[in-house]
Structures are given as structure tokens and as C-alpha cells.
N, C-alpha and C positions, 0 to 999 in steps of 0.2 A: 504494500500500500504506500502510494509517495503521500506524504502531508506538507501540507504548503499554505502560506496566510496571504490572505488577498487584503492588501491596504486603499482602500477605497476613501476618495474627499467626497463632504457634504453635497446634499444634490446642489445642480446647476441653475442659474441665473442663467435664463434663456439669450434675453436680451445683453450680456456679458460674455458668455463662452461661447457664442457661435456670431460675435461679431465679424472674424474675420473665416467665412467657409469656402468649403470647396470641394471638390470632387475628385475621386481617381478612376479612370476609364480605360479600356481594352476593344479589341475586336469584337465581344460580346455586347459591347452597348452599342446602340441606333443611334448615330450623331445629325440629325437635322437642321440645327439651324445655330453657328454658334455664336452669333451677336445676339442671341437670345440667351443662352447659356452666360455669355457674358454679363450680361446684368443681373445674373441672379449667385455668381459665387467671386470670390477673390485668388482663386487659385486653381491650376491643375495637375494631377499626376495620372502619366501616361505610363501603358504599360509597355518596356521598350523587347525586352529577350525574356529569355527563359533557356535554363542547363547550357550548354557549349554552343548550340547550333541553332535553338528556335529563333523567329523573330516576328512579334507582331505585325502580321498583315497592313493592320493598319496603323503602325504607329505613324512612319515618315508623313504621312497624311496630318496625322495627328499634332504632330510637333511642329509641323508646319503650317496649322491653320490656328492653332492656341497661341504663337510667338504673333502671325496676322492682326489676330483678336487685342493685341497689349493684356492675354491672359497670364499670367504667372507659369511656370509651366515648372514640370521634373518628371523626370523619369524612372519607371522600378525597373529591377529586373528580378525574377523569380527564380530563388532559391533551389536547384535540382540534386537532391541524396546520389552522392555516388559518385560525380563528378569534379574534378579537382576545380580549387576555388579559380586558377590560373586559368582555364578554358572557359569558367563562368564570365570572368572578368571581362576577359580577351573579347567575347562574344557581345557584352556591352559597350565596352570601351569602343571597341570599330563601327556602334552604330548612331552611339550619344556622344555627340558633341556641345559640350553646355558654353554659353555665353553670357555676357553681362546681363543679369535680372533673373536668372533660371536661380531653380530652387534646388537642392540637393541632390545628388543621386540618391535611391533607395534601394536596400536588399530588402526582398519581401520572402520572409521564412514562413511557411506552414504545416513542415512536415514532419513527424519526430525522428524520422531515420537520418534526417541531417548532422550533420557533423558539424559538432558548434567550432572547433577547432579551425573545421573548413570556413565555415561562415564569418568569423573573424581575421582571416588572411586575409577573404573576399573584400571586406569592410579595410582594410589596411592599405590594399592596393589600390582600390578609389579614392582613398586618403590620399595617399601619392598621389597618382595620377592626374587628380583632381584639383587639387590643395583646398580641400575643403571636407570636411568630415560628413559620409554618409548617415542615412537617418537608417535606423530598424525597423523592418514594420511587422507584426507579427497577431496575435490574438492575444487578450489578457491571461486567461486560464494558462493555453499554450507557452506563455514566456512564462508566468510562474512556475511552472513543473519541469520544462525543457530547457528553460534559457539563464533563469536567474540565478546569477552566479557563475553563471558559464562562458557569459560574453563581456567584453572588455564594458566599464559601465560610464569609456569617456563617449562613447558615441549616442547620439539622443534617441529616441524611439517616437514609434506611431503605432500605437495599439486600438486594436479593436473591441469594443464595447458596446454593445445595441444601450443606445440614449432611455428605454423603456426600463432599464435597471435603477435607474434616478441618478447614477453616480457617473462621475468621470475617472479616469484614470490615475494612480500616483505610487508611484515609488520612491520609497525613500534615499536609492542610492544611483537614482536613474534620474536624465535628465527626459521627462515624457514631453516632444512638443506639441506632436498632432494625434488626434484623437477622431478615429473613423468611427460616427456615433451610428450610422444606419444601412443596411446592405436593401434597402427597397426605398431608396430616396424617389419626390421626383422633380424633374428638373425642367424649367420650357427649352426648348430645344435637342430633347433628349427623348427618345420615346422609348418605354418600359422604365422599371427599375435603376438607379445608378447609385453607386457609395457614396455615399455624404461624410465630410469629414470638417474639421475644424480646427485651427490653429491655436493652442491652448497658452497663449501672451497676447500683448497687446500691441501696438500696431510700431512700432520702436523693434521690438524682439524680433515681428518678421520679419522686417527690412534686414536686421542685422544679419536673418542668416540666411539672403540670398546671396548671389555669388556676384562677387562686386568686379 
């Protein structure tokens, strides 16, 4: 039996914690109209690879109509068990090129056969590469059973939390920035479902940790 303490802050202030939101999107969501989309969030995250060799169909679309839009934009790439963190990399690296105003690179972990060992090379080499520290994103449960304590705790995270629990996210030895509060969001310019997420600072904090 693993045992683990979930550290939870008092519920949310709507009007305060979801001042600054936004969205993370893939192939899976229907993008129609994104001047529409733009008036309703402050940020985007696209989804860019995935293991050594995937690559979103649509992200180049992607990345190149949210930078059109003056959207905030960053890129994940997903996390693959088995694969060295080197070819993970490599596979992002050759397809994200980030520039002044883009938002962080992200690893997105979800699976427990990863290799946290791996996933923090992964994270070291966008470091370098980047000169900017990558975000975590992972599930709340998930990084307390699989992650906490496992992974380096200079790099900030994005967890996920359905907003219906009342609570936000915190850890006491982690810096949490972004907080994906909804997996059935909806959005005008988006048709079905889309992740809803939110920037857990205030409008100073974001700026500082885009890529200057």
C-alpha cells in the first residue's frame, strides 16, 4: 500500500485565481475560429511530440496561428516509458523553436512506468538548451505517489485538479505555477471539450516567466 498526504489551499476566489486562463490543445480538439478563442483566454499550450519520433499533426498549424493571434503560446511534449530522455529531447528540440514572448517548454508525465531519473535528464536538457527552466505537468494524485521526491523540486509544475474538488493545488517544497482546473472546458472558437487551465500568480509573475 503506498500512503501519501495530499496538501490542499482553501477553496478559490473565482474572480482571483482564474484571472489570468488558458488552454492546452492537441490534434484532438476542433480549432475554428481563433480571434475568438483569443478573447476568451491569456495563454496557450500546444501539444508539440511525443517519445523519439511522434509529432503532432497539427501542431506547426498550431504554433503558427496562436504567435498570428498575439496568443501567448508553449509547447509540451509527452513523456514516453522506455525511451531515452536524449531521443525525447532531440524529437522536441528539432521541432520547437521558442522566441521572445513564448512561454516555457513543458514535459507532460502521465504514466507510472516512467523513469523519473529519465524525466529529469529530459527536464535538464531543455534547461540547457533553452536557458530557461521547463514546467512539469503531470496529475495531482499521480505526482504524489510517483513523482514527489523523485524529481528535482527546482523546476515549477502544472498539475491537474478538476476545479469541482473546491481546492487548488500546493506543495510545500514545489514551486506549483499552472493549475489545469477542467478537462471538459468550453471555449468560443473551439468546438467540443478543451482543458482549461490557469496561471496560479498575478500578472508580474507571468510576465517574468516568459522567455525574454
Amino acid at each position: 500500500m503506498i500512503l501519501y498526504s495530499i496538501d490542499l489551499k482553501p477553496s478559490f476566489n473565482n474572480e482571483v485565481d482564474f484571472s489570468i486562463k488558458g488552454i492546452d490543445i492537441s490534434h484532438h480538439n476542433k480549432i475554428n475560429n481563433w480571434s475568438n478563442i483569443k478573447n476568451e483566454i491569456g495563454f496557450c499550450y500546444i501539444k508539440s511530440t511525443e517519445g523519439s519520433t511522434y509529432i503532432d499533426p497539427n501542431f506547426k498549424t498550431n504554433w503558427l496561428l496562436a504567435k498570428k493571434h498575439n496568443i501567448k503560446r508553449g509547447a509540451y511534449h509527452y513523456f514516453f516509458p522506455g525511451v531515452p530522455a536524449e531521443k525525447q529531447f532531440n524529437n522536441f528540440k528539432n521541432h520547437v523553436q521558442l522566441s521572445p514572448g513564448d512561454l516555457p517548454p513543458v514535459l507532460d508525465v502521465e504514466l507510472k512506468e516512467s523513469n523519473m531519473n529519465e524525466v529529469t535528464k529530459w527536464l535538464e536538457l531543455a534547461t540547457k538548451y533553452y536557458k530557461i527552466k521547463p514546467i512539469l505537468y503531470t496529475e495531482f494524485i499521480f505526482f504524489k505517489v510517483y513523482m514527489d521526491g523523485k524529481v528535482d523540486n527546482q523546476y515549477p509544475l502544472w498539475i491537474y485538479i478538476d476545479k469541482s474538488f473546491g481546492f487548488k493545488p500546493s506543495f510545500n517544497n514545489y514551486n506549483c505555477v499552472l493549475w489545469q482546473f477542467s478537462h471538459k472546458g468550453k471555449v468560443d472558437g473551439i468546438t467540443g471539450d478543451v482543458d482549461l487551465d490557469s496561471f496560479l500568480g498575478d500578472s508580474l509573475q507571468f510576465k517574468s516567466m516568459i522567455v525574454k
